[in-house]
C-alpha positions as CSV (number, residue, x, y, z in Angstrom):
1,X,-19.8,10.7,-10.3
2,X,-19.7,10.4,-6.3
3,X,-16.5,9.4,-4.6
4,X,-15.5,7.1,-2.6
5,X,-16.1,7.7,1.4
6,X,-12.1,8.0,1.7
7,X,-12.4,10.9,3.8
8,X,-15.0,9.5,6.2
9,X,-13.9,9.8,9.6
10,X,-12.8,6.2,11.5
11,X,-14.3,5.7,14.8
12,X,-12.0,5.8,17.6
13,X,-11.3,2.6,19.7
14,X,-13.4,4.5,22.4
15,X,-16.4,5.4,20.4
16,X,-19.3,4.4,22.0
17,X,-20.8,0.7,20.0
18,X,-23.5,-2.2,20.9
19,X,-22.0,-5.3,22.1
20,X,-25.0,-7.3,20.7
21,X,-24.5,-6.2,17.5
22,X,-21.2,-6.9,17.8
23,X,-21.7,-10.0,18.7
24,X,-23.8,-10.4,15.8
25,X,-21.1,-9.2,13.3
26,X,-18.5,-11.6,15.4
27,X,-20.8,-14.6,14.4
28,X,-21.3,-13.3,10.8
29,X,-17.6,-13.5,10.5
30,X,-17.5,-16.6,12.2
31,X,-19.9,-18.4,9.7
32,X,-18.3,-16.8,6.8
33,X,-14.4,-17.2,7.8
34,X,-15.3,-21.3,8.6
35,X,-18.1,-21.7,5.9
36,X,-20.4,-22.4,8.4
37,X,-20.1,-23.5,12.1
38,X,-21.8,-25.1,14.8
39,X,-22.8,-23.2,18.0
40,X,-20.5,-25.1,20.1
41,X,-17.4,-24.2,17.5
42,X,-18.7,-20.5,17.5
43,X,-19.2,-20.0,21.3
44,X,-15.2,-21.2,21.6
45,X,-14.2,-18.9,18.8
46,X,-16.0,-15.7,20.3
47,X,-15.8,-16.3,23.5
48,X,-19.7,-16.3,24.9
49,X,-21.6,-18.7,26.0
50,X,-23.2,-21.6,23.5
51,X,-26.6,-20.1,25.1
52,X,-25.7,-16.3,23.6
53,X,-24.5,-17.4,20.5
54,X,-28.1,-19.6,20.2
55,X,-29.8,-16.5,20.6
56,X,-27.9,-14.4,18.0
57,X,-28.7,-17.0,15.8
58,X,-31.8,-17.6,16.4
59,X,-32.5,-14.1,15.1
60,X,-30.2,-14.0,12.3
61,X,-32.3,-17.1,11.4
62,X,-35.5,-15.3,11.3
63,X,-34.2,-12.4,9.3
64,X,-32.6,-14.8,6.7
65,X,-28.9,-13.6,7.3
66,X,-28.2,-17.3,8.0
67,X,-29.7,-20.8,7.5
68,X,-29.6,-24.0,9.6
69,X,-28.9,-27.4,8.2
70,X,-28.6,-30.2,11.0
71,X,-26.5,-28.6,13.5
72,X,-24.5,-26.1,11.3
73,X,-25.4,-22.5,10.6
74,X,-24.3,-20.9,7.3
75,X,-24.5,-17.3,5.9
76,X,-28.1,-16.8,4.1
77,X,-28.9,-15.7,0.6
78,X,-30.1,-12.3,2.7
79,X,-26.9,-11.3,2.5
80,X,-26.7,-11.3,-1.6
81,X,-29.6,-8.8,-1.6
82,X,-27.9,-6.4,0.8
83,X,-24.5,-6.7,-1.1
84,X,-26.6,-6.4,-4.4
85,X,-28.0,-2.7,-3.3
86,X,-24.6,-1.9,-1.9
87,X,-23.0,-2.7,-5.4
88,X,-25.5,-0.7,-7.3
89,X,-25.2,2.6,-5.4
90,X,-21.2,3.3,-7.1
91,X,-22.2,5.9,-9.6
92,X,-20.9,4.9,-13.3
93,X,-20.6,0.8,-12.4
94,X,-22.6,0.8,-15.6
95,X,-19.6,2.0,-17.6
96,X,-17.2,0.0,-16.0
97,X,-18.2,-3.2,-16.3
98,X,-18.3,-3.6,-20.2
99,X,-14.4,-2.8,-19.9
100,X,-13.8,-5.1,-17.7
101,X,-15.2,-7.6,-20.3
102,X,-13.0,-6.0,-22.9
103,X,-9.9,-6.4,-21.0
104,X,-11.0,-10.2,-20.0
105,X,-11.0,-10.8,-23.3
106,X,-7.8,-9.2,-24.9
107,X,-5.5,-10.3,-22.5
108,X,-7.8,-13.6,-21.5
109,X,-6.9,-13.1,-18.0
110,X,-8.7,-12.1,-14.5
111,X,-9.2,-8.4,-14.7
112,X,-11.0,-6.9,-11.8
113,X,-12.1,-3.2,-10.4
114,X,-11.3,-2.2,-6.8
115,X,-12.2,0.8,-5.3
116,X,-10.9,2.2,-1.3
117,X,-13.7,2.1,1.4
118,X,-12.3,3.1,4.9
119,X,-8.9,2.0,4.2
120,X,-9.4,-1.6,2.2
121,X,-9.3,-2.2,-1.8
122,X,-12.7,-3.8,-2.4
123,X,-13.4,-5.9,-5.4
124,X,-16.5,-4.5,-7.2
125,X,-16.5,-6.5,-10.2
126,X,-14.4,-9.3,-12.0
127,X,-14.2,-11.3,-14.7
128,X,-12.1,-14.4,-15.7
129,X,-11.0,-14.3,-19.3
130,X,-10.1,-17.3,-21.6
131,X,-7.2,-18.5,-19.5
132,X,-8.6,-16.8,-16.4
133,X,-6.8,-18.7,-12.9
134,X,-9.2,-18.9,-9.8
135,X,-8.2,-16.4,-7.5
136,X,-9.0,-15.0,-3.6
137,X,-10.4,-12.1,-5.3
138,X,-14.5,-12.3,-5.5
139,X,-16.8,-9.3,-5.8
140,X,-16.9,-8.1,-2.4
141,X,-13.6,-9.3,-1.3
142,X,-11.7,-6.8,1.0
143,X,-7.6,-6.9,0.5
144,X,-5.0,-4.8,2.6
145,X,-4.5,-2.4,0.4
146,X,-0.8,-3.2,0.2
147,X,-0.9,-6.3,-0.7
148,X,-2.6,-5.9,-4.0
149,X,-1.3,-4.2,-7.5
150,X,-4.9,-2.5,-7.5
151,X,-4.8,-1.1,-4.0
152,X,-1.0,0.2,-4.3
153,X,-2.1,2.3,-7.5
154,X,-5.3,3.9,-5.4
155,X,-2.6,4.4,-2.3
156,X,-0.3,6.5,-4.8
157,X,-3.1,8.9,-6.0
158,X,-3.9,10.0,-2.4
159,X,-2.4,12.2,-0.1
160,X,0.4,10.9,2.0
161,X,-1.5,11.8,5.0
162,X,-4.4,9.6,4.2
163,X,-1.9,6.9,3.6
164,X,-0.4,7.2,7.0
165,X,-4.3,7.1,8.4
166,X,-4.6,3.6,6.9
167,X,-1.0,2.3,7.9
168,X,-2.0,3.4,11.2
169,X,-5.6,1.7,11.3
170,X,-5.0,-1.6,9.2
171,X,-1.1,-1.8,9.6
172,X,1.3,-3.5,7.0
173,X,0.6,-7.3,7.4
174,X,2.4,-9.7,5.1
175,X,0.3,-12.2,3.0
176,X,3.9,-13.9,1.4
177,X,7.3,-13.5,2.1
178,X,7.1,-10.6,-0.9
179,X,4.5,-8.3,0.5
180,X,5.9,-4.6,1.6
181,X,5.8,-4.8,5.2
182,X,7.4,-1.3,6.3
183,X,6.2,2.0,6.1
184,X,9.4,3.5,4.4
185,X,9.5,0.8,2.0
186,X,5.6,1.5,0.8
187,X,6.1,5.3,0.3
188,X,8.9,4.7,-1.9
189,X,7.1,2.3,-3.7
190,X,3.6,4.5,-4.2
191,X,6.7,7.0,-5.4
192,X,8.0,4.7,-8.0
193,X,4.3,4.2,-8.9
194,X,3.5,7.7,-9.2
195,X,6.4,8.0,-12.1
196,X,5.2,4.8,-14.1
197,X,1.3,5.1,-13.6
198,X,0.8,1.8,-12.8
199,X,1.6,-0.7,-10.1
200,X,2.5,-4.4,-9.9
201,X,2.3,-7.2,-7.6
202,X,4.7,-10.0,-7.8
203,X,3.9,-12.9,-5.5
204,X,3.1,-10.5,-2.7
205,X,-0.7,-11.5,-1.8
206,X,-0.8,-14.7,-3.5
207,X,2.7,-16.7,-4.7
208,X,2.7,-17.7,-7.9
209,X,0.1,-14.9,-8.9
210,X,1.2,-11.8,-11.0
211,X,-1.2,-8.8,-11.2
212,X,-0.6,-5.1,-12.6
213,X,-3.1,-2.0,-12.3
214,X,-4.0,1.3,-13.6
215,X,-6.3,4.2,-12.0
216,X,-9.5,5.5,-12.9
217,X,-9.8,9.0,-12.5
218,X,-12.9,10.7,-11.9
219,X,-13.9,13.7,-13.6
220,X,-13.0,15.7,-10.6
221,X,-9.3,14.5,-10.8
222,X,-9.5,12.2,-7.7
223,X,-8.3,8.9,-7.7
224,X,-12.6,6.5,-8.0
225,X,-10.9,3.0,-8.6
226,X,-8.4,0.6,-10.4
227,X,-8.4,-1.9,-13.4
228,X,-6.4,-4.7,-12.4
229,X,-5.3,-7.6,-14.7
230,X,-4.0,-10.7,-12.9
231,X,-2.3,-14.2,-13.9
232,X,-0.1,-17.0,-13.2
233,X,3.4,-15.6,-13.1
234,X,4.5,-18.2,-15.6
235,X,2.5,-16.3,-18.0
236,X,2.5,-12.5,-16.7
237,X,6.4,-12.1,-16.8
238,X,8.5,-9.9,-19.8
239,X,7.3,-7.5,-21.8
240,X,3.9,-8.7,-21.7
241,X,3.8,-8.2,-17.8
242,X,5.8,-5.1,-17.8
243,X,4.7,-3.1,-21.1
244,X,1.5,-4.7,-23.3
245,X,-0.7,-5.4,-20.7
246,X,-0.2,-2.0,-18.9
247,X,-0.9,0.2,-21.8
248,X,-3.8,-1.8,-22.6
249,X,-5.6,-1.4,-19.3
250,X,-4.4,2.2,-19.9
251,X,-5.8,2.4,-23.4
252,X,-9.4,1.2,-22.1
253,X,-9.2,3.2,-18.6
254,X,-8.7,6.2,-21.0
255,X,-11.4,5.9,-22.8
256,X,-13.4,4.9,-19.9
257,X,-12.4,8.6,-18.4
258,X,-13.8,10.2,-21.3
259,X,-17.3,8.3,-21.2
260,X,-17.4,9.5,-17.4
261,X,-16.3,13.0,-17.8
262,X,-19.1,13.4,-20.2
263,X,-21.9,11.0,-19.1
């Protein structure tokens, strides 16, 4: 099974880059962040003129990375094609997605996989189970990786010196007045979830929400991803928070190590 890329090397601030792609990705953003945006609304938020950001758009539009309806722009069905392909390069998805079904439905909440790409916990694939809450999380969706119970177990299973890397790149915002927010305090949580073997988030990306996670190991003994299981914290509280749901995810993530080792 290939790894993740969380070796790759991170551009420096003063690597060389195209400001009209930039530009581009800027407006992407934009139109994403808003849910679509004028070109007045986007030329104040970047910065250039209305007649740049017409232009940028005007080629996005013919490419079919956005559409145009009256005056507002919006992110095009383009994009669901290129996120499709990306999805469906991670070796062993196949695999992984029936247990995330078969966690959805014996603890009949939101159970998602995450894997690390250049320092973020990215949702690969989720599914809501009986009592499943809506969430931020969507596949795609990019978290700090503190924040998040699925991105704190990935954190503990890598060296402390890749950990450091991303503190330095992404630093420690706070999403609530829970989320870890110094460097001292993470390490000695990724410690405490070294001992355990799985990690928990209480309130700290979303308030209210509850979520606990588990690695998945690939064959080679690296850290690939993480099962998460998330709720409302009226119901993920106890010892169904703290001890059934954990060694069910466990349970299933076992099994799921086996199929990978020898598939």
């Amino acid at each position: 099974m290939a790894q993740n890329d969380v070796g790759n090397e991170d551009p420096g601030p003063r690597s060389p880059t195209i400001k009209s792609v930039e530009t581009s990705l800027e407006i992407v953003d934009e139109l994403q962040a808003r849910n679509g945006a004028r070109v007045s609304e986007l030329a104040e938020a970047i910065g250039k003129s209305k007649g740049t950001i017409h232009k940028h758009l005007i080629t996005l539009l013919k490419h079919d990375y956005v559409v145009k309806a009256g005056d507002e722009y919006r992110i095009g069905l383009r994009f669901l094609d290129v996120g499709g392909y990306a999805l469906h390069q991670v070796e062993g998805l196949q695999y992984i997605e029936p247990k995330i079904r078969e966690l959805a439905d014996l603890t009949g909440e939101t159970v998602q996989f995450s894997v690390e790409q250049r320092g973020r916990c990215v949702v690969l694939e989720r599914k809501a189970g009986q009592k499943g809450v809506f969430s931020r999380a969507r596949i795609g969706r990019r978290f700090y990786m503190h924040q998040v119970a699925g991105g704190k177990v990935i954190l503990a299973n890598l060296p402390d010196e890749r950990v450091r890397e991303i503190v330095a790149r992404h630093g420690l915002p706070a999403a609530t007045d829970e989320t870890i927010t110094s460097e001292a305090e993470l390490f000695e949580e990724l410690e405490t979830v070294r001992e355990r073997g799985h990690a928990f988030n209480i309130d700290e990306s979303t308030q209210g929400l509850h979520a606990v996670a588990v690695p998945l190991m690939g064959p080679d003994g690296d850290i690939f991803g993480a099962f998460a299981v998330a709720g409302p914290s009226h119901r993920m509280r106890g010892e169904r928070f703290k001890t059934e749901i954990p060694d069910m995810i466990r349970s299933v993530v076992n099994e799921l190590e086996l199929n990978l080792a020898h598939s």
